[in-house]
C-alpha positions in Angstrom: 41.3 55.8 17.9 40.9 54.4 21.4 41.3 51.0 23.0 38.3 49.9 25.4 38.5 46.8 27.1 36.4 43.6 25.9 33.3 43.0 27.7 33.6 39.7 29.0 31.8 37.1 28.6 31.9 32.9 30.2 33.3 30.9 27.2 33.4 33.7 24.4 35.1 36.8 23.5 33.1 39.7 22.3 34.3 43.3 21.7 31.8 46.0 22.3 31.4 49.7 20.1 32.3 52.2 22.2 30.0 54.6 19.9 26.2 52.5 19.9 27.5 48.8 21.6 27.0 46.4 18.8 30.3 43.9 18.3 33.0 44.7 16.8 34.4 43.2 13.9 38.0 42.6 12.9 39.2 44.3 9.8 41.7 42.1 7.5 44.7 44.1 6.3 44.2 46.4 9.2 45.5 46.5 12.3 42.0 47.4 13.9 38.1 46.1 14.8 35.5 48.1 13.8 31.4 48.4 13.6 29.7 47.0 10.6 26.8 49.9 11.5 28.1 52.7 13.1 31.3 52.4 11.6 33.5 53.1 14.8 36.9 51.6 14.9 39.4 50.6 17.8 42.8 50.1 17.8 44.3 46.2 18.5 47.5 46.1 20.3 49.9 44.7 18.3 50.6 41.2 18.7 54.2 39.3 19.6 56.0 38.8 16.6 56.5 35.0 16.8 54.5 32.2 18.0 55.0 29.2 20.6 56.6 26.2 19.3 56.0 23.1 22.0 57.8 19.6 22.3 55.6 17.5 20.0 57.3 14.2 22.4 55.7 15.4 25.5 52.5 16.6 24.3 51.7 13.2 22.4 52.8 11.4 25.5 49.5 12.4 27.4 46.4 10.8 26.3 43.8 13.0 24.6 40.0 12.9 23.8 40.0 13.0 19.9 38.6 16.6 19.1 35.8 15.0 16.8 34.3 13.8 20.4 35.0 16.9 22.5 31.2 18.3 23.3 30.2 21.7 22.3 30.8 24.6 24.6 27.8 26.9 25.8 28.3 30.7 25.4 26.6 34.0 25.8 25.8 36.5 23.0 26.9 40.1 24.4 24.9 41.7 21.6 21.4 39.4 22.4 21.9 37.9 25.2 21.1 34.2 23.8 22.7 31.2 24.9 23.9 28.7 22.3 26.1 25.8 21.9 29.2 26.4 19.6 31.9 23.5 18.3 33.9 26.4 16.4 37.0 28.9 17.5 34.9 31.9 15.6 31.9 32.2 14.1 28.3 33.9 14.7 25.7 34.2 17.1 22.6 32.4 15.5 20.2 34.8 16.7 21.8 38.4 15.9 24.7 37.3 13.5 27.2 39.3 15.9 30.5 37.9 15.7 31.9 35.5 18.7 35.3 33.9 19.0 35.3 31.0 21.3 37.6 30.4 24.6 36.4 27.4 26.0 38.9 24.8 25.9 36.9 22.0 27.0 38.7 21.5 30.1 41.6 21.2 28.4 41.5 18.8 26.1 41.0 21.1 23.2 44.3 22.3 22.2 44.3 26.3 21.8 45.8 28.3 18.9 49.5 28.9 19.3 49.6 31.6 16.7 48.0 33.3 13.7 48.9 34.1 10.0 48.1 37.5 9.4 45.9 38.6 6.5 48.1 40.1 3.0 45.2 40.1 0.5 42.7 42.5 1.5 39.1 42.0 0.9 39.2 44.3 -2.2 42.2 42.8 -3.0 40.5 39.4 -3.1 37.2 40.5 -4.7 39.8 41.3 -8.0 41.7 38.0 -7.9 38.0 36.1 -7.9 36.8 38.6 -10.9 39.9 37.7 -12.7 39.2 34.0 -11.7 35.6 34.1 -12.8 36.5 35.5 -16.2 39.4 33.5 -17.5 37.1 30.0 -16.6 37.3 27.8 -19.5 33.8 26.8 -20.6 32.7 28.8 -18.2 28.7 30.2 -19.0 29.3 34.0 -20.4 27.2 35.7 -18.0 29.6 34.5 -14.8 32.0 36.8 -16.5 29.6 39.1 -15.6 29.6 38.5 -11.9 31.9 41.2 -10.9 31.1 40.7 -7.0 30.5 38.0 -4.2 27.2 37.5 -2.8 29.2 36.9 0.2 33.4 37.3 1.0 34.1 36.8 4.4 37.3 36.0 6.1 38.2 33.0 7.9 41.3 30.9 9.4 42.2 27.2 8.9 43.7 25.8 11.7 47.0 24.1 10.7 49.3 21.8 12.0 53.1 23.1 12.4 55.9 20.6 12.8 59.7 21.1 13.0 61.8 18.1 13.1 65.5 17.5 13.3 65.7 14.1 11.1 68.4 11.7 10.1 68.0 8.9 7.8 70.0 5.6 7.0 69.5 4.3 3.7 70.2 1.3 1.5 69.6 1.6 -2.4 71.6 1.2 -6.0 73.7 3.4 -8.0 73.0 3.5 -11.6 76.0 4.5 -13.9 75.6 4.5 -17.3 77.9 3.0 -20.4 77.5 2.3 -24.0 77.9 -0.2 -26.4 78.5 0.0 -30.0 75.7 -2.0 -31.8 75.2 -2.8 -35.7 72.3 -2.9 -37.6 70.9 -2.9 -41.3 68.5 -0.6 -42.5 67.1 0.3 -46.2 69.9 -2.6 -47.1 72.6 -0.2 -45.5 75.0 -1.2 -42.6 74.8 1.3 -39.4 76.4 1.4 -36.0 74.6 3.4 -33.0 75.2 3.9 -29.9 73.5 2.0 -26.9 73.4 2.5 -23.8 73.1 0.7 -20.6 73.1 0.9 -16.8 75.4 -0.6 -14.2 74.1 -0.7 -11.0 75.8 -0.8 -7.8 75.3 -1.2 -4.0 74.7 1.9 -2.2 74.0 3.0 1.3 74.5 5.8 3.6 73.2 8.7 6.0 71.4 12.0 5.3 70.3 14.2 7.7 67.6 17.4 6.9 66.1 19.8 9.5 62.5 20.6 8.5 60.8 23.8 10.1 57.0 24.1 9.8 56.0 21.6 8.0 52.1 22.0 7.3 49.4 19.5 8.0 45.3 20.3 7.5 43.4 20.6 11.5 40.3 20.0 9.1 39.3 17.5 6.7 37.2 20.0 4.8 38.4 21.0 2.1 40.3 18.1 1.7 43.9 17.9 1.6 43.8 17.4 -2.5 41.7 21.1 -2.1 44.5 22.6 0.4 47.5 21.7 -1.7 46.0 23.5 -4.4 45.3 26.6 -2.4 48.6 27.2 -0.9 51.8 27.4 0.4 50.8 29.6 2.8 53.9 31.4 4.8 54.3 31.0 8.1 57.4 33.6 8.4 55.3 36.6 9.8 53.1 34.3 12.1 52.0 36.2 15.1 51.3 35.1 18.7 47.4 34.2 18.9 44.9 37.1 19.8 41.5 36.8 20.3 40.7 39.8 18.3 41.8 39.0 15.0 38.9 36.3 14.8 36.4 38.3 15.3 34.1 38.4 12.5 35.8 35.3 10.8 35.0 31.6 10.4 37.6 29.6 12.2 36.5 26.1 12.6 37.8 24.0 15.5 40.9 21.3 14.4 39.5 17.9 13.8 42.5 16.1 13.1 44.8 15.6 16.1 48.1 16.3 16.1 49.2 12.9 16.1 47.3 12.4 12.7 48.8 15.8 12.0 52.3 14.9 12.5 51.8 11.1 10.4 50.8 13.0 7.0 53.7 16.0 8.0 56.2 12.7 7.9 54.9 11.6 4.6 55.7 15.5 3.4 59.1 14.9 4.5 60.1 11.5 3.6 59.5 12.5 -0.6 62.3 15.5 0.4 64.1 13.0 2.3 64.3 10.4 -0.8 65.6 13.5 -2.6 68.1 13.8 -0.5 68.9 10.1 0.0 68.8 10.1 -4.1 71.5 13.1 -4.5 73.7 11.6 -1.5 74.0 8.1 -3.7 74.8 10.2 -6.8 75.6 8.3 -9.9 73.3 8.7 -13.2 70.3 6.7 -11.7 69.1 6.1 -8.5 67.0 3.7 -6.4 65.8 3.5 -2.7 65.3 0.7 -1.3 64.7 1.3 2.1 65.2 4.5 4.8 65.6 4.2 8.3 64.3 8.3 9.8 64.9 8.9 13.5 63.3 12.5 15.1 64.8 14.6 17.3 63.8 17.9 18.7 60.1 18.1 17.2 58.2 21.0 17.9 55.0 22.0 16.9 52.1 24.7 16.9 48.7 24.9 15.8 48.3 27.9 13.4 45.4 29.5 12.4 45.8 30.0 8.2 44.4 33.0 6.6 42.0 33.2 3.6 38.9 34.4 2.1 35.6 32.4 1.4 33.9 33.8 -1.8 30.4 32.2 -2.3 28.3 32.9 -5.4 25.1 31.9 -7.3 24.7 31.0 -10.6 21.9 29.8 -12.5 20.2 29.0 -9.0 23.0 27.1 -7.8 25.6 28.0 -5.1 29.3 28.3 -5.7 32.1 28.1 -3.5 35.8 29.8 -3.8 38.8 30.4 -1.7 41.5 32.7 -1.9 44.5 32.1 -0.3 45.1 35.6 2.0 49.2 35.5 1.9 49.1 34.9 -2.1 45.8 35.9 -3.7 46.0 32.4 -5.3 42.1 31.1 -6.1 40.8 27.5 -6.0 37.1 26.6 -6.3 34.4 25.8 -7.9 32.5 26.9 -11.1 29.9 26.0 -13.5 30.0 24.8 -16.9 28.6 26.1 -20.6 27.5 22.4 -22.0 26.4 24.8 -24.8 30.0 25.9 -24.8 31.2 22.1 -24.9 29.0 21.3 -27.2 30.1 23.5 -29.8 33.9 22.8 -28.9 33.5 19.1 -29.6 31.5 19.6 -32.8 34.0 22.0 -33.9 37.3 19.7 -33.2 35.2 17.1 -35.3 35.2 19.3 -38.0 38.8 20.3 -37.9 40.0 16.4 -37.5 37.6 15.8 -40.7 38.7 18.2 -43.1 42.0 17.1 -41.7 41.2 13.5 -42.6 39.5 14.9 -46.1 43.1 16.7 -47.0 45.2 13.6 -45.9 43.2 11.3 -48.2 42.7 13.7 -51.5 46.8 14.3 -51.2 47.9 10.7 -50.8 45.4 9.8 -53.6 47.0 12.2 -55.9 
């Protein structure tokens, strides 16, 4: 396979087939782009191993235009030749449905990737984890377990907040130590002692300190973070330095959350570890903080573009939405429901709890 180079374009990137010129596509779980119709391939150079990490301090001492108002950029399809306005990193040409990935950085305001997650899960690979999914749904309708393909899987990235942060934390709380009591009591007409126990506390206070390395916060409000949670971890370990080519083909939305906003819920990730860690340093049987004190040092931070499949399905005229998480396979989404199914689970239980009820009477009667 050869390498050509990209045709060009004002604001977008666009790769051309070197076989009949339509663009190129990139090919998850390959290290390559090739044509949906001719089915011509190319080669990508392999990317830096690593991605740029940048002081978080300096870059939220500028001011910035919040993304959600940064204007659309104006690019050119290579395949049609239509003009368009496009508020995404990646996506399609409305006209001809050829792929386009974005550069316009909107005079820079608009923050560009630092890095990428590379795709684990194939596209076959995630076609089996949503045919598992799909037929181990409780309540589910019996025909979705029939729905052994997508009507649509395509690939996409989530852009993604990266935060490493050198913290240290004075604290004030209680230690709790526990004793016991011998206590008497009568029961049935009998004398007994137990045992009963109490807690002591005490003052406590101190100094913790917890280096945090890419923490994760959502670029996107959509899914929501509840949605995101439940999708990953996703790994950041084999992130790669940000190329172009790997988008092509994919949905990667823009970031709508800023990396201040970013870097407020990324603290809120780390202060529950750094309870933990206030909680073991006061020791003792029980624990409470009462207040913590964190000061940053050395934060850096990247915006990373997150890996995973979109699987959309219909069902009974309605349209279904799944994603699978491309460094795990793990699926989150949505799905429809048998009422028949529920129905006939409720009626059931009824039945159980009354000839449960039935049995329980007859035998204390007797």
């Amino acid at each position: 396979m050869t390498t050509p180079p990209p045709l060009p374009k004002p604001g977008s990137h666009q790769y051309a087939c070197p076989s009949c010129g339509a663009a190129l596509e990139f090919q998850p779980g390959t290290a390559g782009l090739s044509c949906p119709y001719c089915k011509a391939s190319l080669d990508i150079t392999a990317p830096e191993a690593g991605s740029t990490k940048l002081d978080y301090m300096s870059y939220a001492a500028l001011s910035h235009v919040p993304a959600v108002q940064l204007p659309a950029c104006e690019v050119v399809c290579v395949n049609c030749g239509s003009s368009q306005q496009m508020s995404v990193v990646a996506g399609r040409c409305q006209s001809c449905k050829g792929p386009i990935v974005v550069t316009d950085d909107c005079g820079g305001e608009l923050k560009a990737p630092d890095g990428i997650v590379p795709f684990v899960v194939t596209k076959a690979q995630a076609g089996e984890h949503f045919k598992k999914w799909a037929t181990t749904r409780w309540f589910a309708p019996t025909a979705l377990k029939k729905v052994v393909r997508t009507e649509s899987m395509r690939g996409a990235y989530l852009p993604h907040w990266g935060f490493d942060d050198a913290t240290t934390t004075d604290y004030t709380g209680q230690r709790g130590e526990h004793y016991y009591t011998t206590e008497t009591y009568t029961e049935n007409g009998q004398t007994r002692t137990r045992q009963v126990q109490h807690t002591a506390w005490y003052p406590a206070s101190g100094r913790v300190s917890r280096d945090f390395v890419d923490v994760l916060s959502p670029g996107v409000t959509e899914p929501d973070h509840e949605m995101l949670e439940k999708l990953g971890p996703w790994s950041t370990a084999n992130a790669t330095g940000y190329q172009s080519e790997f988008l092509a083909g994919t949905d990667a939305p823009r970031y709508s959350v800023d990396a201040a906003d970013g870097f407020g819920y990324a603290k809120q990730v780390m202060a529950g570890v750094i309870e933990d860690d206030c909680r073991q340093d006061i020791g003792g049987d029980e624990q409470r903080v009462g207040s913590m004190t964190t000061s940053d040092s050395d934060v850096l931070f990247r915006l990373l573009l997150l890996p995973l499949w979109l699987a959309t399905y219909v069902f009974a005229g309605e349209l279904f939405q799944v994603y699978v998480n491309a460094n795990t396979g793990k699926v989150i989404g949505q799905r429809p429901y048998s009422w028949i199914k529920i129905t006939a689970a409720v009626i059931v239980g009824l039945i159980v709890a009354g000839v449960v009820f039935y049995l329980y009477r007859n035998g204390h009667q007797s």
